[in-house]
C-alpha positions as CSV (number, residue, x, y, z in Angstrom):
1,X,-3.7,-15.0,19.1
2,X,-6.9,-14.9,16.7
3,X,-7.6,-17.8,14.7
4,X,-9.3,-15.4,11.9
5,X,-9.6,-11.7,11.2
6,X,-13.5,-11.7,12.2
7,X,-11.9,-13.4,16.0
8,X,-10.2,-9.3,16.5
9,X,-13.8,-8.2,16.1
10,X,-15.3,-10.6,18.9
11,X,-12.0,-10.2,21.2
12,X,-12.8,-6.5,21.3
13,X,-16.4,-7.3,21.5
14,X,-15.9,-8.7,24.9
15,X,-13.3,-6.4,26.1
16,X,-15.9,-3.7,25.8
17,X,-18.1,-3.3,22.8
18,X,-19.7,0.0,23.6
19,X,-16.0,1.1,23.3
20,X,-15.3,3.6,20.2
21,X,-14.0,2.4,16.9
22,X,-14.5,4.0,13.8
23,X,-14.6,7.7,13.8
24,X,-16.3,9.9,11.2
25,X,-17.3,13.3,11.1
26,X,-20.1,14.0,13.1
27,X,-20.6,10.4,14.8
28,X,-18.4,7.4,15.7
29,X,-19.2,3.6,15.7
30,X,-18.3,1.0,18.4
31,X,-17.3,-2.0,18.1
32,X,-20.9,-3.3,18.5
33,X,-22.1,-1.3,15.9
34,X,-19.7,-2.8,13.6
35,X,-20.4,-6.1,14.9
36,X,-24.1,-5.3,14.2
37,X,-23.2,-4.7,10.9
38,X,-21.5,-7.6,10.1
39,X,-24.1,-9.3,11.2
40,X,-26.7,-7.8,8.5
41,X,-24.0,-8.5,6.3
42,X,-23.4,-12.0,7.0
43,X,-27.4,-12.4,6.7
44,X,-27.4,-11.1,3.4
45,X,-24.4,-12.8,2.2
46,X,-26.2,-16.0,3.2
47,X,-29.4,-15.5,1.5
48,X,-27.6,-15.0,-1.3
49,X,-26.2,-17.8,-1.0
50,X,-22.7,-17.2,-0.6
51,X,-20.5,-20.1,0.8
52,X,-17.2,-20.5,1.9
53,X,-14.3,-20.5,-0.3
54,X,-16.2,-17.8,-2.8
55,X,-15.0,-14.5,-3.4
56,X,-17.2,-11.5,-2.6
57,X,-15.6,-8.3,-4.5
58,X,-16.1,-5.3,-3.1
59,X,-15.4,-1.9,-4.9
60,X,-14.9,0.8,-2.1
61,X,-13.1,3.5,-0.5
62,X,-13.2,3.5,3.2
63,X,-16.2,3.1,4.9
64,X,-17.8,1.4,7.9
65,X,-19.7,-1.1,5.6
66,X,-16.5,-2.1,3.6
67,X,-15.0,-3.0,7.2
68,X,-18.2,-5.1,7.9
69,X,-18.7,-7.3,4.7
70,X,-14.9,-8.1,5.1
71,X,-15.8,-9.5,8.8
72,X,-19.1,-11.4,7.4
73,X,-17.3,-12.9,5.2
74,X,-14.7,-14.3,7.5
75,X,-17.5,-15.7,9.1
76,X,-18.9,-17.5,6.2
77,X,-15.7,-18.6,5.4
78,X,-15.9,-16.7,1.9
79,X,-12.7,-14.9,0.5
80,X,-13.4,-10.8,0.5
81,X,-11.4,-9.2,-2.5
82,X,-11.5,-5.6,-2.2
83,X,-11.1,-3.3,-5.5
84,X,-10.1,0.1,-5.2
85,X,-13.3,2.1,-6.4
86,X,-11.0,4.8,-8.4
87,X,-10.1,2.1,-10.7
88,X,-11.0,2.1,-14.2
89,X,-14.2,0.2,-15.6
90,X,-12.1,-2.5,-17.7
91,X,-9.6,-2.9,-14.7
92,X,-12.6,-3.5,-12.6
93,X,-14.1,-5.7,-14.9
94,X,-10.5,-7.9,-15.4
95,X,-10.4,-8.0,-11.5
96,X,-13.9,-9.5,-11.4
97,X,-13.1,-12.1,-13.8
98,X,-9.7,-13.1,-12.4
99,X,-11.7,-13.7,-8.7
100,X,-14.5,-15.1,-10.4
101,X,-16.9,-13.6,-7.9
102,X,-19.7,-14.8,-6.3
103,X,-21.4,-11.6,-5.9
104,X,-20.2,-7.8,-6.0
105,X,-20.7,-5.1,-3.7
106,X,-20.6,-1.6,-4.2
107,X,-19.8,1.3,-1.2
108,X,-22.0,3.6,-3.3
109,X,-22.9,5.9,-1.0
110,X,-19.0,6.7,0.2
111,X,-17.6,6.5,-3.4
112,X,-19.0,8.4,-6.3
113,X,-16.5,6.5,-8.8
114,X,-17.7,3.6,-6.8
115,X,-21.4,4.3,-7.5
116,X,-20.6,5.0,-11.8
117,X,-19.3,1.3,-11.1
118,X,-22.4,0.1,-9.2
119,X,-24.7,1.5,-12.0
120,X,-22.6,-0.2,-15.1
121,X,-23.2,-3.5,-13.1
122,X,-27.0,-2.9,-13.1
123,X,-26.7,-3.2,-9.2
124,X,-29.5,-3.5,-6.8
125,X,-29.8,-1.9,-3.3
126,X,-28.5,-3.9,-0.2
127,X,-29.6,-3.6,3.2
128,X,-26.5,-2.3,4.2
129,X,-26.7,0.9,4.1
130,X,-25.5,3.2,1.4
131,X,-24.7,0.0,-0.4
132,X,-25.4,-1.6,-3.1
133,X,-24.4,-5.1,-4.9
134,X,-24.3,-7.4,-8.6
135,X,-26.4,-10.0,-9.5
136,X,-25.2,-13.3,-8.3
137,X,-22.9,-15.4,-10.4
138,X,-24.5,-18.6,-11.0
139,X,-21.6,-20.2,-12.2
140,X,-19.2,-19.1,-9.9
141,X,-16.8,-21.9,-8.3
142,X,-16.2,-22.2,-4.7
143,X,-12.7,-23.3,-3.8
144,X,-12.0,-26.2,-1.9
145,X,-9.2,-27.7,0.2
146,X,-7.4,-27.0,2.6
147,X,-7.3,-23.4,1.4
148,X,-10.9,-22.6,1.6
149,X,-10.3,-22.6,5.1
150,X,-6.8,-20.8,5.8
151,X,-7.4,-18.0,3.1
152,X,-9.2,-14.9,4.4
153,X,-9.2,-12.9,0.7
154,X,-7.5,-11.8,-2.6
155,X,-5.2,-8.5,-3.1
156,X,-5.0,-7.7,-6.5
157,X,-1.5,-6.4,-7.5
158,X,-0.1,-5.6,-10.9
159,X,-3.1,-4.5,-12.5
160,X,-1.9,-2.0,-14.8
161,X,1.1,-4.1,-16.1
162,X,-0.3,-7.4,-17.6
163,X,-3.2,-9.0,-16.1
164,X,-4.1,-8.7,-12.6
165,X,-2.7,-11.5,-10.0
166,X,-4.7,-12.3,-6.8
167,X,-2.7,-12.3,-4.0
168,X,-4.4,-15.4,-1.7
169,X,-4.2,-13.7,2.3
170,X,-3.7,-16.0,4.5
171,X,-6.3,-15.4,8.1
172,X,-3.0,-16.4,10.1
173,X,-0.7,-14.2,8.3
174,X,-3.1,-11.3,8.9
175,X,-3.8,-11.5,12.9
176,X,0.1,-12.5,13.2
177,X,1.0,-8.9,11.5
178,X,-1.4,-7.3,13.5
179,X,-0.1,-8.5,16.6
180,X,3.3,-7.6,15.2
181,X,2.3,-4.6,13.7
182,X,0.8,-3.4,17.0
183,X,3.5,-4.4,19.3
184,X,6.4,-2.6,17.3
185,X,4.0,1.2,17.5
186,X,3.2,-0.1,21.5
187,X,-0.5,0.9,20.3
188,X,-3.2,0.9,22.6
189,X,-6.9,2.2,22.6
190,X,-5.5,5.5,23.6
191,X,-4.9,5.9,20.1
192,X,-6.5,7.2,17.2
193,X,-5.2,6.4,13.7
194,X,-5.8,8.3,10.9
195,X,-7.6,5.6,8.2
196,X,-7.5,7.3,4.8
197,X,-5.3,4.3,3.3
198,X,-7.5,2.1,1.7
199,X,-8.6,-0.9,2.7
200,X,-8.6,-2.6,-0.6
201,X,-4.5,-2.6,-0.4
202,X,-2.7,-4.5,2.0
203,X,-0.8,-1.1,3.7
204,X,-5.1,-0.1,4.7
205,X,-6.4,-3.6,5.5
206,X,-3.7,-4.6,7.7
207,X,-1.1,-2.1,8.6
208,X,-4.5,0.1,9.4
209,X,-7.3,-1.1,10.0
210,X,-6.8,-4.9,11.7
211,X,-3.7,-3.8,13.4
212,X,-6.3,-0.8,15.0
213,X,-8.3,-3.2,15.8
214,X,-5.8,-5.4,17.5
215,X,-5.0,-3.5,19.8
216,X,-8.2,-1.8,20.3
217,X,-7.4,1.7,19.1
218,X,-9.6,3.9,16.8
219,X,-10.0,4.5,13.4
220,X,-10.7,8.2,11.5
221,X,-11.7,6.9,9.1
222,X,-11.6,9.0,5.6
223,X,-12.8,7.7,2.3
224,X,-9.5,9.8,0.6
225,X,-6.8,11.9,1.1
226,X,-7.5,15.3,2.2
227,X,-4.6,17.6,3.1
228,X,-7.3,20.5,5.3
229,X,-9.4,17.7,7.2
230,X,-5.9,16.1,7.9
231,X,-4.7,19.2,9.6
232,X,-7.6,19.4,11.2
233,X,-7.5,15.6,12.8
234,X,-4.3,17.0,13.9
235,X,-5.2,19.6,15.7
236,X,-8.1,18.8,17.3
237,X,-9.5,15.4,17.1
238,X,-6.7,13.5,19.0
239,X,-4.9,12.1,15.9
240,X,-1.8,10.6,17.1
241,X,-0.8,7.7,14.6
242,X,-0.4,9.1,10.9
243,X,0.5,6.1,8.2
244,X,0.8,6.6,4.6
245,X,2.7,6.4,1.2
246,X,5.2,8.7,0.3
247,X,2.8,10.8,-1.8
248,X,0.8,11.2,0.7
249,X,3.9,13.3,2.4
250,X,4.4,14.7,-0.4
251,X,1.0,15.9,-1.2
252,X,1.0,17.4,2.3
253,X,4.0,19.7,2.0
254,X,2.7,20.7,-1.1
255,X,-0.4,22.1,0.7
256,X,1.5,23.5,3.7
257,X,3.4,25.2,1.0
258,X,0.6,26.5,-0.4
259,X,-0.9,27.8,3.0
260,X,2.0,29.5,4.0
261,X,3.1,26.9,7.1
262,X,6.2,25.1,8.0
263,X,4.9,22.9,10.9
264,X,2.5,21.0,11.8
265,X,0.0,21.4,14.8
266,X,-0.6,17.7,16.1
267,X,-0.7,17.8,20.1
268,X,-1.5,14.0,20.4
269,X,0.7,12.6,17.4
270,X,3.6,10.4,18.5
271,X,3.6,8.2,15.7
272,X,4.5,9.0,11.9
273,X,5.2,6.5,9.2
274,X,5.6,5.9,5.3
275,X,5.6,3.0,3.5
276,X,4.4,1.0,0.1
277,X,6.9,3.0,-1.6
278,X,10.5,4.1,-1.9
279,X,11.4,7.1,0.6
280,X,14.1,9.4,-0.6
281,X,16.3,11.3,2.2
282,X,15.1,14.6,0.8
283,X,11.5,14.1,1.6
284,X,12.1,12.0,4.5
285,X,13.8,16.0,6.0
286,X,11.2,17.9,5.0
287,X,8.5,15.7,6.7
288,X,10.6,14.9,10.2
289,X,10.9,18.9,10.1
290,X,7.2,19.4,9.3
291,X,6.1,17.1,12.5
292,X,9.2,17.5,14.5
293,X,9.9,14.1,15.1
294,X,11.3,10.9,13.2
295,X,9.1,9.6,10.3
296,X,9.3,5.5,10.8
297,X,10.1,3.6,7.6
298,X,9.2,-0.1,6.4
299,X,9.2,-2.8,3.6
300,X,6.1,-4.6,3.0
301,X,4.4,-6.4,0.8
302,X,0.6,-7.6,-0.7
303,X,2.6,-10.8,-1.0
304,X,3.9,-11.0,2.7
305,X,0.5,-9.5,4.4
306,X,2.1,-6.7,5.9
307,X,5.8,-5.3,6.2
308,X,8.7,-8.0,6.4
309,X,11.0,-4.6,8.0
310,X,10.0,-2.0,10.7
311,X,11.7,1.1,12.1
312,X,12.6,0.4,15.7
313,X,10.0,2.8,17.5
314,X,11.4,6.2,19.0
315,X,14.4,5.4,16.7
316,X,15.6,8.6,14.9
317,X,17.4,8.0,11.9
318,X,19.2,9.6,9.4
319,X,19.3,7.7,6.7
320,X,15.9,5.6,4.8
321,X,16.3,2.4,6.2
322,X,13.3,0.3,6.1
323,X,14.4,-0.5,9.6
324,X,14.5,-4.4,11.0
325,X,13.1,-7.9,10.3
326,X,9.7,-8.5,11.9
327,X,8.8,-11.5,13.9
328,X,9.1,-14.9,12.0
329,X,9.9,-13.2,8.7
330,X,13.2,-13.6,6.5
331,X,15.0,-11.6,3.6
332,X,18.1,-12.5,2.0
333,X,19.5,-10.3,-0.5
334,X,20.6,-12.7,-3.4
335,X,22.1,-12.5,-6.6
336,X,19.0,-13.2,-9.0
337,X,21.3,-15.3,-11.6
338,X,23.1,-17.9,-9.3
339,X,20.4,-18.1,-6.5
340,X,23.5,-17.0,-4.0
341,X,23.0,-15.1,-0.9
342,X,24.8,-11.7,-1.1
343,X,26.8,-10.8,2.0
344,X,26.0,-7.6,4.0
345,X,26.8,-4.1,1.9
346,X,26.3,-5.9,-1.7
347,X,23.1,-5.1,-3.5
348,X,20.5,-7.9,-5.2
349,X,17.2,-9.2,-5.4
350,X,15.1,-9.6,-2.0
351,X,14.1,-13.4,-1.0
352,X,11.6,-13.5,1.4
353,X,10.3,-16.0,3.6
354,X,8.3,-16.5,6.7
355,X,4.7,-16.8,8.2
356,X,3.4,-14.3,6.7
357,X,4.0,-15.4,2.6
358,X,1.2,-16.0,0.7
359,X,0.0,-19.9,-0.4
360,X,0.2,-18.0,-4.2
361,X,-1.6,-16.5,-6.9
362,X,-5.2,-17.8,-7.3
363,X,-5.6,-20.0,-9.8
364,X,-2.3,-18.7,-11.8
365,X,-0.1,-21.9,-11.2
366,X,2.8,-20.0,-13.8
367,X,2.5,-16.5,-12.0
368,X,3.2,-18.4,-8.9
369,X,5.9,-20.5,-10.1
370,X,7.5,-17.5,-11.7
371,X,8.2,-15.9,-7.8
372,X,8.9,-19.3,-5.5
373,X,12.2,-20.0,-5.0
374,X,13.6,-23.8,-3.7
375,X,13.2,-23.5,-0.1
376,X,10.2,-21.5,0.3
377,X,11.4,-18.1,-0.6
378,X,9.7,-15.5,-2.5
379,X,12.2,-14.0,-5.0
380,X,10.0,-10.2,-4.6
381,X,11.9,-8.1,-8.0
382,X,12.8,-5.3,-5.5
383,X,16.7,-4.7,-5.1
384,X,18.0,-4.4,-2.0
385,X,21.3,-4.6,1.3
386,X,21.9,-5.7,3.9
387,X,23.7,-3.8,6.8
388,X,25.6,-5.7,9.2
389,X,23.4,-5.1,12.0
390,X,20.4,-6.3,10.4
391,X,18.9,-3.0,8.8
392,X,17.8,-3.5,5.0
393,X,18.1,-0.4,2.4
394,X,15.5,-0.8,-1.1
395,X,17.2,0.5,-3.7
396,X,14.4,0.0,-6.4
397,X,12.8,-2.4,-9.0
398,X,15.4,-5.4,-10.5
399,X,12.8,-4.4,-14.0
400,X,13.5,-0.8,-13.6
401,X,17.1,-0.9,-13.4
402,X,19.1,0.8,-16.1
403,X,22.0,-0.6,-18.1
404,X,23.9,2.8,-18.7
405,X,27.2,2.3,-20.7
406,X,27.9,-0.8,-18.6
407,X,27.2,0.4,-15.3
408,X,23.9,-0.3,-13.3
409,X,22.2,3.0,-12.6
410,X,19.6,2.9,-10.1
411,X,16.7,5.5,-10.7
412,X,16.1,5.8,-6.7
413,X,19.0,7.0,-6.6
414,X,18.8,9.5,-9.2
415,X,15.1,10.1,-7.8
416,X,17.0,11.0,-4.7
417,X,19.0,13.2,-6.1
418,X,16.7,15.3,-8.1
419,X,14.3,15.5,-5.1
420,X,17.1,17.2,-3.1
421,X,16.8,20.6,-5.6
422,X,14.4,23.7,-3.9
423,X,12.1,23.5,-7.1
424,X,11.4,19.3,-7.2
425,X,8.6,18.1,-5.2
426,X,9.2,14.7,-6.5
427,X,10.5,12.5,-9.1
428,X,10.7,9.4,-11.3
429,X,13.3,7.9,-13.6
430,X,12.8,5.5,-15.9
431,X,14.9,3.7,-18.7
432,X,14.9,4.1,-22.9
433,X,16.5,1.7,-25.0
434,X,18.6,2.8,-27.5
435,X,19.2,1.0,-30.9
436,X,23.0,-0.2,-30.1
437,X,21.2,-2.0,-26.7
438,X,22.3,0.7,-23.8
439,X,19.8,2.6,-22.2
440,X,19.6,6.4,-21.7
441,X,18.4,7.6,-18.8
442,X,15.3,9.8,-19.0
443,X,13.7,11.8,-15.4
444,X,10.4,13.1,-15.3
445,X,9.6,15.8,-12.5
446,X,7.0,17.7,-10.8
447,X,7.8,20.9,-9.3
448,X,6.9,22.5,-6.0
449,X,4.0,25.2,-6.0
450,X,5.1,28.3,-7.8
451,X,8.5,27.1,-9.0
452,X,9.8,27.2,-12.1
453,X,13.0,25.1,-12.8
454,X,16.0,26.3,-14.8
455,X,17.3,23.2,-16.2
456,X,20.9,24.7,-16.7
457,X,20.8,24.8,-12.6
458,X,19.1,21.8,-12.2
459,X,22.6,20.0,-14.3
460,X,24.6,21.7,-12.4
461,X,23.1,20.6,-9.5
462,X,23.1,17.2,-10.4
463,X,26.7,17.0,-11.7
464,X,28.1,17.8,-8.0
465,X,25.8,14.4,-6.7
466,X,25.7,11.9,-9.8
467,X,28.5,10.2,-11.9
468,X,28.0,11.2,-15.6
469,X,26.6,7.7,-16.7
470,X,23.8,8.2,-14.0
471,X,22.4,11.5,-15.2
472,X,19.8,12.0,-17.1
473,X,20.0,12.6,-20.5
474,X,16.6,14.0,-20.7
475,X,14.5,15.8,-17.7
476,X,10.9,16.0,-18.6
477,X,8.5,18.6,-16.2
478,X,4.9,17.3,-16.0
479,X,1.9,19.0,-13.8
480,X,2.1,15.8,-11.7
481,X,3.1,12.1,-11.8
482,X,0.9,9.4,-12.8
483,X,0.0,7.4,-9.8
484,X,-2.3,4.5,-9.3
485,X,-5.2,5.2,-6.5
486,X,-2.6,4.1,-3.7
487,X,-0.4,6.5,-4.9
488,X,2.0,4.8,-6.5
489,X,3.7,6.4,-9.4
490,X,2.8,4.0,-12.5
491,X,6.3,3.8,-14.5
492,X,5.3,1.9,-17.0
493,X,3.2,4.9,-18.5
494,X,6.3,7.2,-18.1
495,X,8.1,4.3,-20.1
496,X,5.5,4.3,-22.5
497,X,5.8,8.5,-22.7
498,X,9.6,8.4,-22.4
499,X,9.8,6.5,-26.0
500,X,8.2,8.7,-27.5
501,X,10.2,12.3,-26.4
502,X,11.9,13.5,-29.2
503,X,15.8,13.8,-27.5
């Protein structure tokens, strides 16, 4: 197995570098072209005077370059620390600051929000091209130890709630999930996978692209989500591994919706997946009958380098399983207050442990002493069972559940049901505090092209699923959810709006 990420590129290197591996439209890039890359980049990097254990940040969306500076950097032994380019100027600037970078690049050419960032930071050309990069930091401190040399780079996770923590990535963790990762779909280089995920989160970098280039396959690489040129990859560019978050599937039907179609046209696809978010039934229905065949299901993690639980390929389910423990990884479901494990069918937090867990924060000695556990484990928030044969259900957020006239409501669950009506493309519940110390329960919700919602049906609707302490007390329609550039939807701004309805 590869010692470090930049060891995949070489691997393939020999196997056949004229080989095909990034896809975009109108040309493709082998694997020596990339390789050529990272080797500009790796000469830049050093004439800056990058070393190992710095960070190099890089605000992107997908692109060929991103893929190549995160190679170089393996090489130098530097930490790459990508930033999602769609992020806002102060969140970029508290990300820089956390990593303390060395230097910052720029995938200006691929990114205009990435380019309005490049020109705030008074950046100068590179000679990669279509790039551009900071000023060096002077002051910047290399880390040392034995880290310097296991840590391939920093995912930045909880950005928008409290200050940004740097998740240190680990270069075994990375090539073991690939390997894993790669195994479980049986890819091969016959594949293409669709790449619009981005590589600055851990579900793009790994799950995507290293786990592509694992096993040799090719990337189509997109710099975002769009609905028209996925069809079209479908269709006619051999497209047969499709990976995203839920809203991505959502987004989707939306636009088939809108177009007037019911399925999807996708001669080579064999293998379609969600994860980095929960997957309601509803939705998970609508998208199996879009494709016509099963769409696959894991839990993962920035803090575990990839999914801890997989869907067992050509498995069909009927339920939203997150599917089975991966190779070398461990989750116990455990009550948070004792530290107990849970037996199978009880819900509590998720422990996890394994090969895969991160070394910790960088340089936040409390963040990481607020998640590890005696024993190794990494107490994750997210609430959770365990079937007896093995297969693990997330039921949501231990912060986001709901105290509701003594009972525990879980807003998945509620999210579930809402999402099951005709005029609800998707949901999100969230808690508000009332002054005697119960919460009420409060559900935002964005309809489906050309719907309108009558909200006497929607409580009728919901009275034959819920219990009454579970429904909502208010249900807020909004043109769309608030989502972070990954797509997640950001609850702690419908917290924020749900204190201030007027119920």
């Amino acid at each position: 197995m590869a010692a470090r990420i930049h060891d995949l590129l070489d691997r393939s290197l020999e196997q056949g570098a004229n080989a095909p591996f990034i896809v975009l439209p109108g040309r493709s890039l082998s694997f020596a072209d990339i390789a050529r890359l990272s080797d500009q980049a790796e000469a830049e990097l050093r004439a800056l005077n990058v070393r190992a254990g710095d960070r190099v940040m890089v605000v992107a969306e997908n692109c060929p370059e991103h893929a190549a500076l995160i190679f170089a950097c393996s090489r130098i032994g530097a930490w790459s620390c990508g930033v999602n380019a769609r992020m806002a100027p102060a969140e970029i600037e508290a990300f820089d600051q956390r990593a303390d970078a060395r230097v910052i690049y720029f995938t200006a050419s691929a990114s205009r929000s990435a380019q309005a960032h490049a020109t705030r930071f008074h950046a100068m050309p590179s000679g990669l091209p279509g790039m551009a990069h900071s000023a060096v930091r002077a002051d910047s401190i290399p880390e040392t130890g034995p880290q310097q040399e296991e840590v391939a780079g920093l995912i930045f996770t909880s950005g928008t709630t409290g200050h940004p923590k740097g998740v240190m990535l680990r270069h075994d963790a990375l090539c073991h999930f690939a390997q894993q990762s790669a195994q479980s779909r049986a890819l091969s280089p016959n594949d293409r996978c669709y790449a619009f995920v981005p590589m600055t989160h851990i579900f793009g970098l790994a799950t995507v692209m290293l786990t592509a280039l694992q096993a040799r396959a090719q990337l189509v690489m997109r710099p975002q989500f769009d609905p028209a040129d996925l069809l079209d990859a479908l269709a006619h560019h051999g497209v047969s591994q499709l990976q995203g978050p839920p809203a991505l599937y959502s987004r989707l039907l939306a636009y088939l919706q809108e177009q007037g179609m019911e399925r999807i046209h996708a001669p080579a696809l064999r293998f379609v997946y969600t994860g980095a978010g929960p997957l309601d039934l509803s939705l998970k229905q609508r998208v199996e009958a879009a494709f016509g065949q099963p769409l696959h299901h894991g839990y993962g993690l920035s803090e575990y380098a990839g999914s801890v639980h997989i869907t067992r390929l050509h498995e069909w389910r009927s339920d939203t399983s997150a599917g089975y423990a991966v190779a070398e990884a461990e989750v116990q479901v455990t009550n948070p207050a004792t530290g107990q494990s849970l037996p199978a069918g009880q819900r509590g937090e998720l422990w996890i442990r394994g090969r895969g867990l991160m070394p910790g924060y960088f340089r936040d000695p409390e963040a990481t002493a607020a998640v590890m556990r005696p024993g190794g484990w990494y107490a994750s928030g997210d609430l959770g069972e365990m079937a007896l044969d093995g297969a693990l259900w997330v039921v949501g957020r231990l912060k986001e559940m709901i105290i509701r006239s003594g009972f525990n409501v879980y807003p998945a669950e509620v999210e579930a049901a809402l999402n099951t009506h005709p005029c609800i493309e998707r949901s999100a519940v969230v808690g508000r505090k009332e002054a005697d110390g119960n919460e009420q329960v409060i559900a935002f919700v964005e309809l489906r092209p050309g719907k309108q919602l009558e909200p006497t049906d929607l409580h009728a609707h919901l009275r034959e699923l819920l219990a009454p302490y579970k429904r909502p007390a208010h249900i807020e329609t909004v043109t769309s959810l608030p989502t972070n550039p990954n797509g997640k939807i950001l609850k702690r701004m419908l917290q924020e709006q749900a204190a201030t309805l007027p119920l």
